[in-house]
C-alpha positions as CSV (number, residue, x, y, z in Angstrom):
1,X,147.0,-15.5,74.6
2,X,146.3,-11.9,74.0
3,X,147.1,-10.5,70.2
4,X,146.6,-6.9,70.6
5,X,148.7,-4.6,68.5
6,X,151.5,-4.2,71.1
7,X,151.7,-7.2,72.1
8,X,153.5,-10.8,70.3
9,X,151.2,-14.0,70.9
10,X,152.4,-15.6,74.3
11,X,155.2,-18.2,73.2
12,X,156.9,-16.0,70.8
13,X,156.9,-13.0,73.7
14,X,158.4,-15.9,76.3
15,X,160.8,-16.7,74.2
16,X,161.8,-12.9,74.1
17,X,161.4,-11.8,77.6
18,X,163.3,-15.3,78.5
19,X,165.8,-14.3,75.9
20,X,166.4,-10.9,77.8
21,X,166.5,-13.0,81.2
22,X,169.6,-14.3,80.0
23,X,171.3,-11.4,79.0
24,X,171.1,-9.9,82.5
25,X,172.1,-12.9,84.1
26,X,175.8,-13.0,82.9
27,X,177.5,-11.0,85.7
28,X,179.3,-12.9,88.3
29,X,177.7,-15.0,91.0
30,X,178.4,-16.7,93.9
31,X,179.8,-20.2,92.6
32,X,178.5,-23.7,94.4
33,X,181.2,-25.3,96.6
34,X,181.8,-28.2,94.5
35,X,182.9,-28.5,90.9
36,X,180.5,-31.4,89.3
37,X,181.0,-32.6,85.6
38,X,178.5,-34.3,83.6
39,X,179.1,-38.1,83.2
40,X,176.9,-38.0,79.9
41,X,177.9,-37.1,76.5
42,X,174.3,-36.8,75.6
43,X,173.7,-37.8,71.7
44,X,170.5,-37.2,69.9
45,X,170.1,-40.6,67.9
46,X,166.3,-39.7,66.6
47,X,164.2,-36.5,66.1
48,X,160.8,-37.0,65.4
49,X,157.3,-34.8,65.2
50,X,154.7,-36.6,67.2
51,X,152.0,-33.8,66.8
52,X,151.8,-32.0,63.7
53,X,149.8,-28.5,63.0
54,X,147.0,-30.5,61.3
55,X,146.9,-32.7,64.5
56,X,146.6,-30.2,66.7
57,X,144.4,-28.1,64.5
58,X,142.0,-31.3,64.5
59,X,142.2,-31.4,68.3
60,X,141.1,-28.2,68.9
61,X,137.7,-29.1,67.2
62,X,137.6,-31.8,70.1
63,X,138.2,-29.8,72.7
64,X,135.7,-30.3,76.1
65,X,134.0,-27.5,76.8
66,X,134.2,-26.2,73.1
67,X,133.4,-22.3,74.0
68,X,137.3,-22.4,75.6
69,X,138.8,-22.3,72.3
70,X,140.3,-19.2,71.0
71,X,138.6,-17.8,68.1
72,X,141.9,-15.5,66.8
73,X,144.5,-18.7,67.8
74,X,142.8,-21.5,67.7
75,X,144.2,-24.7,70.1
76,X,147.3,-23.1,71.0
77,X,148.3,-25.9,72.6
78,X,151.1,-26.7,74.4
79,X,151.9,-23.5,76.1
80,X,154.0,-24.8,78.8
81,X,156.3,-27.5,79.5
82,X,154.4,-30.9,78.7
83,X,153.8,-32.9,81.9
84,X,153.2,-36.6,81.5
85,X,152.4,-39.5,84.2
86,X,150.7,-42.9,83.8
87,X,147.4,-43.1,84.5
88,X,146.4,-44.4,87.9
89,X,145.4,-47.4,87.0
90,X,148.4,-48.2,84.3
91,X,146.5,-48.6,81.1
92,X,147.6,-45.0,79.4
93,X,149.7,-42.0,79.6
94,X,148.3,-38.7,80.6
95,X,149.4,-35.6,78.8
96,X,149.0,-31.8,80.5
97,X,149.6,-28.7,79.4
98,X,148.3,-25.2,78.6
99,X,146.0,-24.1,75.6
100,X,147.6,-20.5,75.9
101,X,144.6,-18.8,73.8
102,X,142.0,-16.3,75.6
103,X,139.3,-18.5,77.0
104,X,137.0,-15.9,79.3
105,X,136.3,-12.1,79.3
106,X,138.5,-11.7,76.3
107,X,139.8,-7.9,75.5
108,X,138.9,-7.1,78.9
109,X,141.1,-6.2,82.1
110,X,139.8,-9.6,83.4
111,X,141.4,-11.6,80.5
112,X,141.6,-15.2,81.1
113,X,144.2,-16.9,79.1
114,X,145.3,-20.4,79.6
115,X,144.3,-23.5,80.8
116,X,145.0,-27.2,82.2
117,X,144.8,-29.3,79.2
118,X,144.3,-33.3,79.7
119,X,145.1,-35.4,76.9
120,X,145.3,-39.1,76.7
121,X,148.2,-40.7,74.3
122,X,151.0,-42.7,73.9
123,X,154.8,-40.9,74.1
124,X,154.3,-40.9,70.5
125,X,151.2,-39.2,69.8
126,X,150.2,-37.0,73.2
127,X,147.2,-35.9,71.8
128,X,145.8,-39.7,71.0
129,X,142.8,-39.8,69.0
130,X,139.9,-38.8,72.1
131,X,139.2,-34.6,73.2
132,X,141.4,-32.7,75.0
133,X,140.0,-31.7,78.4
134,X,140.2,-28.1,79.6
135,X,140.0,-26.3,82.8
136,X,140.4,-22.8,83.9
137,X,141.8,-21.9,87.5
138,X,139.4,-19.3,88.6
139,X,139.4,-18.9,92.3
140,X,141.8,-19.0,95.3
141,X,145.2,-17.5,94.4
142,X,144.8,-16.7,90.5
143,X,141.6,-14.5,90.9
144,X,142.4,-10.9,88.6
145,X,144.3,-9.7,88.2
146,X,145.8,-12.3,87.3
147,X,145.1,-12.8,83.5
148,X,147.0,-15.9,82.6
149,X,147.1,-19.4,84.3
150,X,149.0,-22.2,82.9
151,X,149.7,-25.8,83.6
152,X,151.8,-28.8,83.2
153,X,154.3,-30.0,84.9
154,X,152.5,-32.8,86.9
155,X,153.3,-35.2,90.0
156,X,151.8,-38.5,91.0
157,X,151.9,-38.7,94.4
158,X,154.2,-41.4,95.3
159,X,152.7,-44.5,97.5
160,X,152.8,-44.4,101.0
161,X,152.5,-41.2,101.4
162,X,149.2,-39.0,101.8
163,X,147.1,-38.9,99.0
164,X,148.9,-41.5,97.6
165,X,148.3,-41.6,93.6
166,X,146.8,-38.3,93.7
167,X,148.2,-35.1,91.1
168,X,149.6,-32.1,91.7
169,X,150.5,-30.0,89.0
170,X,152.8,-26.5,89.1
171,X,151.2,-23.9,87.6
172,X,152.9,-20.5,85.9
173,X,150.4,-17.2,86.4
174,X,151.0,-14.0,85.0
175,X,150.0,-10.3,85.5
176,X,150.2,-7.6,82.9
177,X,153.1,-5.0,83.2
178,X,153.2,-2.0,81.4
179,X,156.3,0.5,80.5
180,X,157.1,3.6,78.6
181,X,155.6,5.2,76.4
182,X,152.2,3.0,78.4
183,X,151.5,2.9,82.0
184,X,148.6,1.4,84.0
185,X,146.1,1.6,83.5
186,X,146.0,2.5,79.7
187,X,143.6,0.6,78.0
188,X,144.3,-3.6,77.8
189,X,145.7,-3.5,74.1
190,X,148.4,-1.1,75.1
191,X,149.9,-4.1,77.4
192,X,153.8,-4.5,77.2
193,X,154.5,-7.2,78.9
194,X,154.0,-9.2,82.0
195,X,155.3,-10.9,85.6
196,X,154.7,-14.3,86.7
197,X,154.4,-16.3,89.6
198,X,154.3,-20.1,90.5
199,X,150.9,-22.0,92.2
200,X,150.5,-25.5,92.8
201,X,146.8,-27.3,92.2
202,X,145.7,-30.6,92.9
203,X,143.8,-33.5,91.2
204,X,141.8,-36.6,93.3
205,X,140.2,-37.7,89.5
206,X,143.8,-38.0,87.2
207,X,143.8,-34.7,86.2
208,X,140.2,-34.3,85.2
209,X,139.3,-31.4,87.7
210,X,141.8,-29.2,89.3
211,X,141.3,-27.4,92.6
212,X,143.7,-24.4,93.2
213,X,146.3,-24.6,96.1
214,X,147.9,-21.2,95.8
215,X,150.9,-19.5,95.3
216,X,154.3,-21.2,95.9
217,X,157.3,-18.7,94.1
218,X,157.4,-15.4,93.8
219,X,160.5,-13.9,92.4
220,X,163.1,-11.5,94.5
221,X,162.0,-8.3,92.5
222,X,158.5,-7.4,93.3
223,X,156.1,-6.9,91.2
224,X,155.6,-3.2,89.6
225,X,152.5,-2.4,87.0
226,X,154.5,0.3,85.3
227,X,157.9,-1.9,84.8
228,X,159.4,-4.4,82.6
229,X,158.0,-8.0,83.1
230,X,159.9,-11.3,84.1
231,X,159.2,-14.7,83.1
232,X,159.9,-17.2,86.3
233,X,159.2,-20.1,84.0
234,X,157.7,-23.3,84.4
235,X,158.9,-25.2,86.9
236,X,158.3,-28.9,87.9
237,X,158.4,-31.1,91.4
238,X,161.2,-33.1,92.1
239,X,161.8,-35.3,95.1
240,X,165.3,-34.3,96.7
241,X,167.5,-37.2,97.4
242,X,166.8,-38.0,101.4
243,X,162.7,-37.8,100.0
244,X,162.1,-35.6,102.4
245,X,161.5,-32.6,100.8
246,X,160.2,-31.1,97.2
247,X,162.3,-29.2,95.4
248,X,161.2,-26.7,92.7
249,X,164.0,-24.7,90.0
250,X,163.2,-21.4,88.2
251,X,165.0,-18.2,87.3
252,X,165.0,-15.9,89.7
253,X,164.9,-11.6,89.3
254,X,167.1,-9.8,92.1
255,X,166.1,-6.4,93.4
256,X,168.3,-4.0,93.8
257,X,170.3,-4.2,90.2
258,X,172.0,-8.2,91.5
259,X,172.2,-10.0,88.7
260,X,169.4,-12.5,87.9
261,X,170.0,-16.4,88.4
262,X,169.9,-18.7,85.7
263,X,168.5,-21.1,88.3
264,X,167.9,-21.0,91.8
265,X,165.8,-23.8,93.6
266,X,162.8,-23.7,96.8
267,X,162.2,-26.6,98.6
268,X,159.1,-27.5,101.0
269,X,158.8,-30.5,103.3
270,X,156.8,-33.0,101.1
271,X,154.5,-34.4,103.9
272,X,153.4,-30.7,104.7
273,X,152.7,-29.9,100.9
274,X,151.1,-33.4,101.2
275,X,148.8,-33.1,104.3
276,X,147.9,-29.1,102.7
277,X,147.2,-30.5,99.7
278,X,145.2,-33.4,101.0
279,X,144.9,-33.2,104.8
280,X,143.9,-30.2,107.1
281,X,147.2,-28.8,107.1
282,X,148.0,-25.0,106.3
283,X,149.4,-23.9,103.3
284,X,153.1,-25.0,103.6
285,X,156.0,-22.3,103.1
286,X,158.6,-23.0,100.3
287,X,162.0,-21.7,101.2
288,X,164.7,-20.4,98.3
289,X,168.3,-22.0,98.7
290,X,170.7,-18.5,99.1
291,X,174.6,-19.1,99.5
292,X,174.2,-22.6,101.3
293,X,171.3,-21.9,103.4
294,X,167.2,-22.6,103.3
295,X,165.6,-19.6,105.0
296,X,164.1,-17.3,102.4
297,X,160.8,-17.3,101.7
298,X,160.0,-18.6,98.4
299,X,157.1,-16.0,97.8
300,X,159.7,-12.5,97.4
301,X,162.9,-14.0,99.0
302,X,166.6,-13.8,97.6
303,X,168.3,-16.7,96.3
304,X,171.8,-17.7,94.5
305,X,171.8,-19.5,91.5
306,X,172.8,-23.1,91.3
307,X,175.0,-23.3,88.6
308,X,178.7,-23.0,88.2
309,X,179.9,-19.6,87.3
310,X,181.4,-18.1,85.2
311,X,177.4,-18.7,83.6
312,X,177.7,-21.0,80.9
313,X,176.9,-20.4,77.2
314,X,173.7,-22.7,77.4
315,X,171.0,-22.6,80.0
316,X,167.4,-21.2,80.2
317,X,163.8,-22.8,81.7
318,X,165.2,-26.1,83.4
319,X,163.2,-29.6,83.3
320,X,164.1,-31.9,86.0
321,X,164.0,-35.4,85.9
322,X,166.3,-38.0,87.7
323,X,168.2,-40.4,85.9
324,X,168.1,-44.1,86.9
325,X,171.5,-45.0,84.7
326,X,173.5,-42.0,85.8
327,X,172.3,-42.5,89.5
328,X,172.0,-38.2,88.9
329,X,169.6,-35.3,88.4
330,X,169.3,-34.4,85.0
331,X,168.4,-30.7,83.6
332,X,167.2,-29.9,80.4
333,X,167.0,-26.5,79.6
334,X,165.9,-24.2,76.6
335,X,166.7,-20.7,76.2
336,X,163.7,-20.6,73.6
337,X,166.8,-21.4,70.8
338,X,168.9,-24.2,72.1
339,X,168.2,-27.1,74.0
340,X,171.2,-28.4,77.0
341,X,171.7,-30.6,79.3
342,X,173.4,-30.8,82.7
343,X,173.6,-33.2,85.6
344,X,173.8,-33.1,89.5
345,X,174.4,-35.6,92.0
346,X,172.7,-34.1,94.9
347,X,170.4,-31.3,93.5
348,X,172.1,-28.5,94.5
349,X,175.7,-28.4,92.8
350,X,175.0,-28.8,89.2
351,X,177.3,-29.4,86.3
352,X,178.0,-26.8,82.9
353,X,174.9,-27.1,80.4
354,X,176.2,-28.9,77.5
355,X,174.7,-28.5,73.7
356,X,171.6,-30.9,72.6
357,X,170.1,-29.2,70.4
358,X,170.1,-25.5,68.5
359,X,167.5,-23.6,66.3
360,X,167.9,-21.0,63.9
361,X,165.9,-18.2,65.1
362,X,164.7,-16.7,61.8
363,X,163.2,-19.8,61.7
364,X,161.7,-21.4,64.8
365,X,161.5,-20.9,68.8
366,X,162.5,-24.2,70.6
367,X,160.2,-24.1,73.9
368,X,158.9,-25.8,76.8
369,X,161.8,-28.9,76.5
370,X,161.1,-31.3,78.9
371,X,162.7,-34.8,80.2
372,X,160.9,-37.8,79.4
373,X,161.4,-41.4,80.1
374,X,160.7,-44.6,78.0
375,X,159.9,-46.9,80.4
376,X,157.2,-47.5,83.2
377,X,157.8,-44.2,85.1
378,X,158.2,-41.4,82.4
379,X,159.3,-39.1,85.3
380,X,162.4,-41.7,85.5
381,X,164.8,-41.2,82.8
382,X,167.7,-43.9,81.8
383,X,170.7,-44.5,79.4
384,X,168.4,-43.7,76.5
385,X,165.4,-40.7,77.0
386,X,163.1,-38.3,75.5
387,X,163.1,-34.2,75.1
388,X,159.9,-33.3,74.2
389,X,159.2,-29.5,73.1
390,X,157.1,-26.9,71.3
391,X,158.7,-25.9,67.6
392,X,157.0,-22.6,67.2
393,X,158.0,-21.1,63.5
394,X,158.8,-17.4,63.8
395,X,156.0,-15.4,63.2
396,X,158.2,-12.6,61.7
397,X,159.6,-14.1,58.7
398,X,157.8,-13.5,55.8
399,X,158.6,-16.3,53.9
400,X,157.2,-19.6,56.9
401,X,154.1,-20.4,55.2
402,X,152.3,-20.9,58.5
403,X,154.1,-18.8,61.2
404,X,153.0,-19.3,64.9
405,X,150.3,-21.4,66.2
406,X,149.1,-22.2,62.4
407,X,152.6,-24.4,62.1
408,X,153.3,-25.1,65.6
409,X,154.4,-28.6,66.4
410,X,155.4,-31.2,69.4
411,X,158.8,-32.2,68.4
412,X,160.9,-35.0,70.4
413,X,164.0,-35.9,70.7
414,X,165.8,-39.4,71.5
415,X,168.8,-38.8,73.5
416,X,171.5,-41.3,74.3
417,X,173.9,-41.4,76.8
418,X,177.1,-41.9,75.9
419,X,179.8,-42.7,78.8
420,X,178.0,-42.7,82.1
């Protein structure tokens, strides 16, 4: 996380860039063939904090290797989507995310920000009371200029398959952009914004060491240095219903003036991502979904968004987790204010966001929301869930006594289904 005096820290300038994502996505597109309504009247029953400021401020001073941690920010931790599995051999939950502060070549045009963060908790205090682990993705597909590297959304391998029980974690990149009255290559501090991309890294040690796989999803619109930036989001791996294939969902940026998608979705074949990942295979090619067929390339192709049109009211950075009692996919989004849900039976034809949660934005950003389950499998959700999410307090208003990282917290929600 870069503070420079153009720039916001990371989160807050997410939540604005994913903000204006939103905005241009509200022309017409081309609707899914079937008409899908949720079966869930979702119903938050609890809200709880399960990381405080002081909790987090506390980890930082934990942190392995200690020279990672941001002087200016501190543990600004977690700066994507949380991703939680069990560990391998079932006596505690594993917690990943980013530390977005500047950990190497800081105020240079090398920057690294970001990190893979391990934690080891309980789903109701992911920090538990041992260091966070860090590590940087420096080689392979994230080498500069790429300047931040972020992870968290993780997978356990299922068994059965190769690399059984081994991780693999989707990972959000970013490259600087800079626009009027800057251009490239001004000086770093005159950054406006940025573009990001989606890699994949693996794990044969539960998430202790990460080696990077590469790049998966690229967005339509290519990347310009003198333009506005895009945020693709943070997007996690989800088995599609034959278990053949792995699906990924982001928001996609159209070239030539098409409207962006709230979200489209890439799929891979999962023994190939499987036998690259762990095996001598080549780097498998994701392929974006476009109007009822798989044949663009997920690295620059087109694809049509997922959700019904006209575009709903609610929608944003998707989390996808199946749901055991519905017998659906669930999606939970945030649009860095509100929180939603919606539901699919098949992946593909999705159901109108619905209202879980909204934040006043003088107030707070509401980021990174995530599906979690109570039971054995948190990737497994059931008639009663979890949301968890970053509560970042807006580092504008004058009156928050500790705006930004200082007050940030992990905030969850208990969510009921109703119906269903």
């Amino acid at each position: 996380m870069r503070i420079a005096i153009s720039r916001f820290p990371l989160a807050r300038q997410r939540a604005a860039l994913r903000a204006s994502a939103l905005l241009t996505a509200l022309a017409p597109a081309v609707a899914p063939a079937a008409v899908v309504q949720n079966l869930c009247a979702p119903n938050v029953i609890a809200r709880d904090v399960v990381v405080t400021a002081q909790q987090r401020e506390a980890a930082g001073d934990r942190v392995t290797p200690p020279s990672l941690i941001d002087p200016v920010n501190g543990f600004a931790w977690p700066d994507t989507q949380i991703g939680v599995v069990r560990s391998r051999d079932g006596k505690s939950m594993l917690f990943f995310a980013s530390d977005g502060g500047c950990h190497a070549r800081c105020s240079s045009v090398t920057q690294r920000d970001g990190s893979i963060t391990r934690t080891v908790g309980g789903l109701d205090n992911p920090l538990g009371g041992g260091g966070p682990i860090e590590t940087l993705l420096e080689g392979g597909g994230v080498d500069p200029p790429i300047d931040y590297v972020g992870a968290g959304p993780v997978f356990r391998i299922p068994d059965g398959e190769e690399g059984a029980g081994y991780l693999l974690i989707v990972y959000h990149a970013e490259r600087a952009t800079y626009f009027p009255p800057h251009s490239y290559p001004d000086p770093l501090p005159y950054q406006n914004s940025f573009y990001s991309t989606l890699g994949l890294a693996k794990s044969t040690d539960d998430g202790l060491t990460w080696t990077d796989l590469g790049e998966i999803i690229r967005a339509n619109q290519p990347y310009a240095p003198n333009a506005a930036g895009y945020d693709i989001g943070d997007g996690n791996l989800v088995v599609d219903p034959t278990g053949a294939y792995l699906y990924i969902y982001f928001p996609d940026r159209i070239a030539d003036g098409k409207p962006d998608t709230f979200m489209s979705v890439a799929r891979a074949p999962m023994r190939a991502v499987l036998d690259a990942a762990f095996g001598a295979g080549p780097r498998p090619a994701f392929t974006k979904y476009d109007h009822g067929r798989w044949d663009e390339p997920g690295i620059g192709g087109r694809s049509s968004g997922v959700l019904p049109q006209p575009y709903p009211s609610y929608a944003g950075d998707p989390g996808i987790a199946f749901d055991d009692a519905l017998g659906r996919y669930v999606a939970i989004f945030d649009d860095t204010q509100n929180i939603s849900w919606a539901e699919s039976p098949d992946g593909i034809h999705w159901a109108d966001p619905v209202l879980v949660l909204a934040t006043d934005p003088t107030e707070a950003s509401a980021l990174y929301a995530v599906p979690v389950g109570m039971g054995e499998d948190p990737s497994r959700l059931g008639k009663t869930s979890y949301v968890f999410y970053t509560y970042y307090p807006n580092p504008a208003n004058p009156t928050i006594a500790h705006p930004g990282w200082q007050g940030a917290q992990v905030r969850r929600l208990t969510i009921d289904c109703a119906g269903g």
